[in-house]
N, C-alpha and C positions, 0 to 999 in steps of 0.2 A: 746284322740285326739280331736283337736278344727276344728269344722268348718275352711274347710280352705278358703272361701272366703262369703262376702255379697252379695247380691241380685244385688247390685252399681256397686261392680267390676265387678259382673259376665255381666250387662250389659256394663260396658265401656270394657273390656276386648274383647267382643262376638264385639261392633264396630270396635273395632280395626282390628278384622279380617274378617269382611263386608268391610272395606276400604281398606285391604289387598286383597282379592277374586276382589271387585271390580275395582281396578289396573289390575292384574292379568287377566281379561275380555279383559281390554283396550289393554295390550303388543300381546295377543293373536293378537284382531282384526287387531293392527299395523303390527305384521307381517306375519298376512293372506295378506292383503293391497298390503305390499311391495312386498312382494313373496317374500320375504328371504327364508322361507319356505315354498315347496307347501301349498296352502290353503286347499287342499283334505288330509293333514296330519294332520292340523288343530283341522279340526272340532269334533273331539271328544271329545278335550282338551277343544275346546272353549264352547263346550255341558255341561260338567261337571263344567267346572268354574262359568256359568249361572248358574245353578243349586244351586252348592253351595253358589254362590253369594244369591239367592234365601232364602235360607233354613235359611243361618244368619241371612239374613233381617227379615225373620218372628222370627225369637229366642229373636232378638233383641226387634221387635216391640211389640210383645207377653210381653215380660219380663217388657218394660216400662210400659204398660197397666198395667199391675199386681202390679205394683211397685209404680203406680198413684192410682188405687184402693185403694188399704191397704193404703196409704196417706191420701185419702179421707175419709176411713172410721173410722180412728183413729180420725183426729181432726174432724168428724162428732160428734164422742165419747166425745172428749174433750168440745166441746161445749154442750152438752145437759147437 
């Protein structure tokens, strides 16, 4: 069995769903706002979306860093 994904995907993949979560924030806060839905029914949902929104952002940010690294340390390689 092959690796099923590269380091690139697992990064563009992991944005996709940081700009999925962080929508998902927004519609929340819209309709705490409007009161379509009490806003005290809310807030657990809106708890848990930050969070997640959160946890992506770092998986994401984490992942580029690591991905920049090994980049730099290869053609550091290449050049000496």
């Amino acid at each position: 069995m092959r690796k099923s994904q590269s380091q690139v995907d697992f990064i563009h993949k992991n944005a996709i769903a940081l700009k999925e979560a962080r929508e998902t924030v927004y519609w929340l806060r819209l309709l705490a706002a409007t009161a379509i839905i009490p806003p005290e029914k809310l807030v657990s949902l809106q708890a848990e979306a930050e969070e997640l929104t959160r946890i992506i952002g770092a998986i994401v940010v984490n992942s580029k860093n690591s991905v920049f690294a090994f980049f730099l340390l290869t053609f550091s390689l290449y050049i000496c």
